[in-house]
Structures are given as C-alpha cells and as structure tokens.
C-alpha positions in Angstrom: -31.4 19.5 25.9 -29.5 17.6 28.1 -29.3 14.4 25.9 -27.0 16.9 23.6 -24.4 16.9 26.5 -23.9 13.6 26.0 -21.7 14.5 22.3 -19.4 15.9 24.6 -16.6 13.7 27.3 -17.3 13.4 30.9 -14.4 15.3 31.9 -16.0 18.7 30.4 -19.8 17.6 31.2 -18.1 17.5 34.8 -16.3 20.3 35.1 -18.1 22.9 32.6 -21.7 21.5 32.6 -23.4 24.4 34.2 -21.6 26.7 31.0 -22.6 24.3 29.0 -26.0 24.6 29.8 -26.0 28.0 29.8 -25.1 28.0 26.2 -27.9 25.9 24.9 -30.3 28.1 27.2 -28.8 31.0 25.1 -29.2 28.8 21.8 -32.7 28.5 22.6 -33.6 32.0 22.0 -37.5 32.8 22.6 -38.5 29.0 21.2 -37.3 27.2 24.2 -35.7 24.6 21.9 -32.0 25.6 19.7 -32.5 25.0 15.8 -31.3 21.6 14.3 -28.1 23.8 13.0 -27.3 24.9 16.7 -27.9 21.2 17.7 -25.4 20.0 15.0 -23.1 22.4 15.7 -23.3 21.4 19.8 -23.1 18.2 18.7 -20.0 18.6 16.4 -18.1 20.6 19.1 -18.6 18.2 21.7 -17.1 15.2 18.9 -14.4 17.1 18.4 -13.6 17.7 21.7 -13.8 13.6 22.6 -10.8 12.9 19.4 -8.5 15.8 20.8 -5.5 14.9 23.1 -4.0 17.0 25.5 -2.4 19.8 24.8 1.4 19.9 25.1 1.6 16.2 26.2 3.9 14.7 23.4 3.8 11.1 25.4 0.0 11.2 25.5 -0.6 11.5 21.9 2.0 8.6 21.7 0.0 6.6 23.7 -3.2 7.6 21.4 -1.2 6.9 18.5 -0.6 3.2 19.5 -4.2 2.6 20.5 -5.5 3.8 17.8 -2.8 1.3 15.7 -3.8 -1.4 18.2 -7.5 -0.2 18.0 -7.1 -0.4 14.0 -5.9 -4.1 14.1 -8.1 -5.2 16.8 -11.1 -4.3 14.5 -9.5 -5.6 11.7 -9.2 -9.0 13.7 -12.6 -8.8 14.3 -13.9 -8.1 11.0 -12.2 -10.7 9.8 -13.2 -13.2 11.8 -16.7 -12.5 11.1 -16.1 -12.8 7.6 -14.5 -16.0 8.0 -18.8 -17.2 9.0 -19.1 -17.0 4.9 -16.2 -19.8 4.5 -17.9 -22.9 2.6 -18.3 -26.0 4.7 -15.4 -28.6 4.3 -16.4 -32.0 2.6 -15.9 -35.2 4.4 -12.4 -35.9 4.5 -12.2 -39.6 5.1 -14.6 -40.1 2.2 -13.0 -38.0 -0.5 -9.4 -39.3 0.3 -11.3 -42.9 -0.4 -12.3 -41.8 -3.8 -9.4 -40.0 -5.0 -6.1 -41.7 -3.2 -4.6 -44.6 -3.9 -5.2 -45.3 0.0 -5.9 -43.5 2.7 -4.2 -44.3 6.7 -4.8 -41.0 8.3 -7.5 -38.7 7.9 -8.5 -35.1 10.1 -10.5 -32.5 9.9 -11.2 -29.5 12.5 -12.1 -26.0 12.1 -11.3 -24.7 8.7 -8.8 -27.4 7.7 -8.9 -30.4 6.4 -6.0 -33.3 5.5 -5.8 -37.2 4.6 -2.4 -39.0 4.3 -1.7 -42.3 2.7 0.8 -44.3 0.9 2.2 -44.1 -2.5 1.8 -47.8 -4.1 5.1 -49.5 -4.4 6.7 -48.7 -7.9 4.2 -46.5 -8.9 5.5 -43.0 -10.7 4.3 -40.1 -8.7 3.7 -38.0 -11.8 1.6 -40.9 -13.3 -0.2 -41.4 -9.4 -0.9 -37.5 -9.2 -2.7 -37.7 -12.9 -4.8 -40.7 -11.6 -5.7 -38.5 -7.8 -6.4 -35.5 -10.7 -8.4 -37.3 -12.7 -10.5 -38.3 -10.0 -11.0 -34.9 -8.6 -11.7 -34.0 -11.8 -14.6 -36.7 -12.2 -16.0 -35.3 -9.0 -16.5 -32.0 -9.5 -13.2 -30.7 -8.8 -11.7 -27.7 -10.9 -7.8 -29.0 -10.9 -5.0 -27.2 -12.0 -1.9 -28.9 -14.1 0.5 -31.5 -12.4 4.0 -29.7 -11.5 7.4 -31.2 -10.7 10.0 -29.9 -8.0 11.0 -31.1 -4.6 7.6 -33.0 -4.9 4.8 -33.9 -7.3 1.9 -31.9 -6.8 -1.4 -30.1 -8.5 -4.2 -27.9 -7.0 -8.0 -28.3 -7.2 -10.8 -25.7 -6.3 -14.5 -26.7 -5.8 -17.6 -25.2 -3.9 -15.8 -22.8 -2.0 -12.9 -25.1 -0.9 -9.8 -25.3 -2.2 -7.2 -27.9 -2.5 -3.4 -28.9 -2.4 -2.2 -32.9 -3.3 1.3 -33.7 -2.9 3.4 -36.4 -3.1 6.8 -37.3 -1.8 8.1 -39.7 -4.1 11.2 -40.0 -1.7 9.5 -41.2 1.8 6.3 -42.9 -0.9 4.0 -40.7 0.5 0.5 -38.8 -0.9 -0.6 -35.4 0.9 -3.9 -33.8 0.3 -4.8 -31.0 2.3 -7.8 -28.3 2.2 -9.0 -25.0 3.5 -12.1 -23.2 2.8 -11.4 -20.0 -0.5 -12.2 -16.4 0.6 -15.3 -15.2 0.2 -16.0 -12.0 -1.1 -17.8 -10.2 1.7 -14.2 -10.9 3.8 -12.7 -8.0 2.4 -15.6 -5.3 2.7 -16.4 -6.9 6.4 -11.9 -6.4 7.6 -11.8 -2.6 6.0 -15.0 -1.5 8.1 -13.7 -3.5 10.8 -10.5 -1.5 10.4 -12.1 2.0 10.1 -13.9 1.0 13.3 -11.3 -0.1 15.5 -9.1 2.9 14.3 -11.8 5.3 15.3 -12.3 3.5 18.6 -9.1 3.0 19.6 -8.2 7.0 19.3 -11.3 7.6 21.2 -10.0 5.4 23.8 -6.3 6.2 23.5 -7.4 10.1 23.7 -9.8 9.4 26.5 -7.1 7.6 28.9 -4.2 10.0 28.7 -7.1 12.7 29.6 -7.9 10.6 32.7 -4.3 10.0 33.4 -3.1 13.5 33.3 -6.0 14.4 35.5 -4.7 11.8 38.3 -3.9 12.1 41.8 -0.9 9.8 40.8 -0.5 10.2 37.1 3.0 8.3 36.8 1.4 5.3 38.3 -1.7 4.7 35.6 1.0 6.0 33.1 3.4 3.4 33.6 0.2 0.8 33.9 -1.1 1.5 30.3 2.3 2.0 28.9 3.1 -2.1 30.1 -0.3 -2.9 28.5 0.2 -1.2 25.1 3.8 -2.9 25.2 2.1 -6.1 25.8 -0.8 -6.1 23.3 1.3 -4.3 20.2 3.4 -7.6 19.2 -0.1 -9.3 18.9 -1.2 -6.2 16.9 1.7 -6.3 14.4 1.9 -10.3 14.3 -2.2 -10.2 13.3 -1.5 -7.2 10.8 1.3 -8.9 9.1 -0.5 -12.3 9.3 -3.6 -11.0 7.6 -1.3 -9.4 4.7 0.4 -12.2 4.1 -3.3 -13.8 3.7 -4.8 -11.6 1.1 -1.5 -11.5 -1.1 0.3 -14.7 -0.5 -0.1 -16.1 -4.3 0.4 -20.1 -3.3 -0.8 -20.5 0.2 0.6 -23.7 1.7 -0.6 -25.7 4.7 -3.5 -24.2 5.9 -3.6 -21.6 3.6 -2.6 -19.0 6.2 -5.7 -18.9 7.5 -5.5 -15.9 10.5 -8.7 -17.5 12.1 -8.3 -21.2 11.6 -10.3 -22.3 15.1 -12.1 -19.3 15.5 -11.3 -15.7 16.5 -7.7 -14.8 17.0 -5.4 -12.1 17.1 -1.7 -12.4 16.5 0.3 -13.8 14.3 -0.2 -17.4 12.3 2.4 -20.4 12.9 2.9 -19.4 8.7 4.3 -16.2 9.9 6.3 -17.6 12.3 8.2 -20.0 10.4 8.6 -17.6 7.3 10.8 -15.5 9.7 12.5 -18.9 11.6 10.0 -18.0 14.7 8.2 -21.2 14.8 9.2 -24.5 16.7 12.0 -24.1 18.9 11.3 -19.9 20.1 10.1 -18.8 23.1 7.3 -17.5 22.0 4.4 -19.3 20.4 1.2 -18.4 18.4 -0.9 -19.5 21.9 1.4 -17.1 23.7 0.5 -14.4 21.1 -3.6 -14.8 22.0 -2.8 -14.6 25.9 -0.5 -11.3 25.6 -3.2 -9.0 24.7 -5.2 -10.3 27.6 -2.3 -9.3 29.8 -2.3 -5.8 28.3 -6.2 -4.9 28.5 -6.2 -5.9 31.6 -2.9 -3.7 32.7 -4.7 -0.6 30.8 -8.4 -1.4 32.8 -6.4 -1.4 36.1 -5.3 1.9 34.8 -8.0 3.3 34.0 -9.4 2.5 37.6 -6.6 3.7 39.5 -6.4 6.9 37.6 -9.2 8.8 39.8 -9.0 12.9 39.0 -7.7 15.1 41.1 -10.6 16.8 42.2 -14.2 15.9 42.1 -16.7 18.0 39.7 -20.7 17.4 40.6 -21.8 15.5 37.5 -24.2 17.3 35.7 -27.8 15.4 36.1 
C-alpha cells in the first residue's frame, strides 16, 4: 500500500504519512487490500494535491504561472527538435551548384543549411540566367516554381524533402542558391505533445518550489534565487515561442528558412527574429547569448531549491 503514497508530494508523505496510512488501513476493510476505486481515488487525491499552489500566496502562483509558460516552451523546444530528426538529408552542395549555375566560387553546407555562390556571366540577362538555373533544376528532379522580378531575380524549387531559393543580383552580377530541409509532418504532432508536456511539468515544478520555498528557514532568500532564474530563462522562452511561430506560418521563409534548430537543439530566439525586430547585428544581445541565459536561470532556481531546507524536519515515511 505504500507504493500508493507515492501519488501524493513529499511534503504531505512527510508530515501526514502516519494519517495517511491510517486511511488506506481503513480503506482496506476486512480484505487487507482497498478496492481499485479506493486506489484511484487515493491516487487522484494525492495528484491533485501535487498541481495545487499555496493557499493565499498570490506571488507563488505567479511564480507557477511562469514555469509552467517556461515549462510549456521548454517542451515545445524539445519536441521540436526531435522532430527536426525527420528533416530529409541535404544533397551535395558543391555538385548541384556545378550542374545548375553558370559557375560556382563558393560552396557550404552544415547542419540543416545549405548555400553555393557564384558569378553571373558578363552581359548575361538575369531573367534569361534564372530560366537556364530553372531549367536545370527542373531536368534534375526539381519541382521549380515561376521566375519573379523585384529587387532581384529569383524562383523556388522543392525536391525530396528539401527545398530551395536561387537568386540573383543583377546589380553586384551575382547568383545565390540556398537550401534547407521542408517540414515533415510528424514535426507538428511531436511540438504540441512536447508542449502539453512541458506545460504539465513545469506547473508541477513551479507548484512544487513555491511549496518548498514557503516552508523555508529563509524563504526570502530561495525566493529572490528563483525569481532571478525565471527572469533569466523567460526571454529565451518568449524568443523560442515567437521563433517557432514565425516558422510554422512564415509564407516565404528566407535564408535559412527560419529554422529554430538549425545546428541542433536550441532554445531562444532565431537570428530571423532578431533582425525582423532590428535586434540582429549591432545589439547587445545575441542568439548565442539567448542559449547561455537559460543555463544561468536553472542553475539560480536548483541553488534555490537546495538552499530552501523546511523549517522543521518530518520522519519520512518508509
């Protein structure tokens, strides 16, 4: 019976365990054992009692309020991320800039992006160069989209999984082609559970720290420690959040297709975010700075945590 005491936090299994015992005993009526709807009920309460806050503590349900939010995006982060593992592989670079550009000087790929760079021939019309580069993609596989004037000349193409984006500058005689890998379609169902995850974990954390803080020796102390963390991991929260909206409804994606996990796992927001609000070169903070903050911040709130030791010992219930 005592594996049932485990539905219920450590602060009540500490203090109330031996009524809590004593209420299973009575459960268990002349069988020895309660019935499964006793169990689940046990169970239930004890749930219920882990996602409820303390009682008249306005700033503690605050403080659950943002981990939960932070909890929410944190999952979301990494439910993405995981969903990035169905991206198609990139194609060689260097060799598909040889077959479809008219030359090729400069050619990278790393991660989840992929870009060649060469010159336009001399006197060549870009409109007339980017229906040659089309037609090419076209003959190898590619599914290209029509040829489009503006500041530039330029055309997309989509093929296994990849996507595409040529441009070129007829003013410096230059020819861009860039690619990222499409989203899949398990990215999507993989973010939301990763988002109903983290939410429920991080108001089962949130709730579970003010307890501990309120039941400190110095409870101002761990306070002001987890309310320094929170402050320092919610940017990265609301730059990830925003980052991975502007990814699953940006129509025309440009560079690297704001990717939120370009490298690998990360959580804050994209250089593309950045510079669509004037944040990018030139501020003080940058997307690196973004992934270090939250490290900052979990580590305040663990410190915390530690330091917030109850006021009074209860004999743990075996």
């Amino acid at each position: 019976m005592n594996r049932l005491l485990v539905a219920f936090p450590a602060r009540l299994r500490r203090k109330h365990g031996a009524e809590l015992i004593e209420t299973m005993v009575e459960m268990a009526g002349p069988g020895g054992r309660p019935t499964p709807a006793d169990r689940a009920r046990l169970v239930l309460d004890g749930l219920r009692e882990r996602f409820r806050p303390p009682t008249r503590r306005p700033l503690a349900v605050v403080a659950a309020v943002l981990a939960l939010l932070v909890g929410g995006a944190l999952g979301a982060a990494a439910g993405s991320w995981l969903g990035t593992f169905g991206y198609a592989a990139l194609p060689d670079v260097k060799a598909l800039g040889e077959r479809v550009l008219p030359q090729v000087e400069h050619a990278s790929g790393a991660g989840n992006y992929m870009y060649a760079q060469g010159p336009l021939v001399a006197g060549a019309d870009a409109r007339q160069a980017a229906e040659q580069i089309r037609q090419r993609l076209a003959a190898d596989g590619w599914r290209t989209g029509p040829v489009q004037d503006g500041a530039d000349v330029h055309f997309p193409a989509h093929g296994e999984g990849v996507q595409l984006d040529v441009h070129i500058y007829p003013e410096v005689s230059l020819v861009d082609l860039a690619g990222w890998p499409s989203r899949p379609g398990s990215y999507v169902p993989l973010t939301v559970t990763g988002l109903l995850l983290g939410l429920a974990g991080g108001w089962l954390a949130g709730v579970a720290l003010a307890h501990r803080v309120q039941a400190a020796r110095r409870p101002w102390r761990s306070a002001a420690l987890a309310a320094t963390g929170l402050l320092l991991v919610v940017p990265s929260a609301v730059g990830f959040v925003a980052s991975l909206v502007r990814y699953l409804t940006v129509s025309e994606p440009l560079g690297t297709g704001e990717l939120v996990h370009p490298f690998g796992f990360a959580f804050g927001p994209t250089i593309d975010l950045l510079r669509a609000y004037d944040l990018g070169e030139g501020w003080y903070l940058t997307p690196s700075d973004f992934q270090q903050l939250p490290l900052y911040g979990f580590a305040l709130i663990v410190v915390a945590a530690i330091l917030a030791r109850p006021r009074r010992e209860f004999e743990a219930v075996a």
